[in-house]
C-alpha positions as CSV (number, residue, x, y, z in Angstrom):
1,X,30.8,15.0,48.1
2,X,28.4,17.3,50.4
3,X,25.3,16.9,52.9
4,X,21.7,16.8,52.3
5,X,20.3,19.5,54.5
6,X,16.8,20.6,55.4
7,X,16.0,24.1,54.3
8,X,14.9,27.0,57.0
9,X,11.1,26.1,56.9
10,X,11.9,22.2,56.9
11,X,10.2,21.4,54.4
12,X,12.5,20.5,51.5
13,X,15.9,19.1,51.0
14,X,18.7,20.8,49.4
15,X,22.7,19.4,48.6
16,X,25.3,21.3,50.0
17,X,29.0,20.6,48.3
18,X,31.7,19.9,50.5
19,X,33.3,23.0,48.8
20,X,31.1,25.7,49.8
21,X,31.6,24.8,53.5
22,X,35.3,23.8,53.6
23,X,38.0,26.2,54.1
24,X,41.8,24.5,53.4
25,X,44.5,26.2,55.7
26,X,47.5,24.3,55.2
27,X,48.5,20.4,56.8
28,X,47.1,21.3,59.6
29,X,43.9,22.8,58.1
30,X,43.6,19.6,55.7
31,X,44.0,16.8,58.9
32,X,40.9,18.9,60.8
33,X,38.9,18.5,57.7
34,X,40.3,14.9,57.2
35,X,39.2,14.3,60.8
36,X,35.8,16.0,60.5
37,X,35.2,13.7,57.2
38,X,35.9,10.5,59.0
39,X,33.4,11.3,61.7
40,X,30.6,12.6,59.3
41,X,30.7,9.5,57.4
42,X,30.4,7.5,60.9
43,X,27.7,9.6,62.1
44,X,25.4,9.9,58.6
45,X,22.1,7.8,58.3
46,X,23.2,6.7,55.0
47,X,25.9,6.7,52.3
48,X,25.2,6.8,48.1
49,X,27.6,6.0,46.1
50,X,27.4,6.5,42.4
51,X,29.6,5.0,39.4
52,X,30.4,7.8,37.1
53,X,32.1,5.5,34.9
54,X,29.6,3.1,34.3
55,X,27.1,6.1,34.1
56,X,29.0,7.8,30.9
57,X,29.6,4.1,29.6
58,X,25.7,3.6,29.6
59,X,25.6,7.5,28.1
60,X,28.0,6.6,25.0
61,X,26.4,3.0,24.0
62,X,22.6,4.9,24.1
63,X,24.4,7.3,21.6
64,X,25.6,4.5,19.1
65,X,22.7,2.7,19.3
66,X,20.2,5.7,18.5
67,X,22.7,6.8,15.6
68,X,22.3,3.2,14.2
69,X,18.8,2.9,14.6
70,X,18.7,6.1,12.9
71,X,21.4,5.6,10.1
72,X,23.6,8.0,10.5
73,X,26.8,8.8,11.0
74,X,29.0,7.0,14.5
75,X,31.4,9.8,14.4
76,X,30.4,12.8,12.8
């Protein structure tokens, strides 16, 4: 979770993690960034979502198939 934000000159793009901007100070610190979350996802041009899980699933059956194209071993 971060934002995209434009560099100084404006001419490329770079991510930002939520981590390097987010300071937690207790409940009360964690419902102001809870709050501040809510409206940044109302407010932003666009959301991506990405499946990790499928991603790594995808990751693992390239593996299998290139070891048994190439013969060898499935678990080494």
């Amino acid at each position: 979770m971060g934002r995209l934000m434009r560099d100084d000159h404006g001419n490329e793009f770079r991510f930002i993690p939520i981590y390097e901007e987010i300071t937690f100070d207790g409940a009360e610190g964690d419902a102001k960034v809870y709050i501040e979350f809510q409206h940044a996802i109302k407010a932003a041009l666009g959301l991506l979502r990405v499946n990790v899980s499928l991603a790594i699933r995808r990751a693992f059956d390239a593996v299998y198939d290139l070891r048994l194209e190439k013969g060898g071993p499935f678990f080494p």
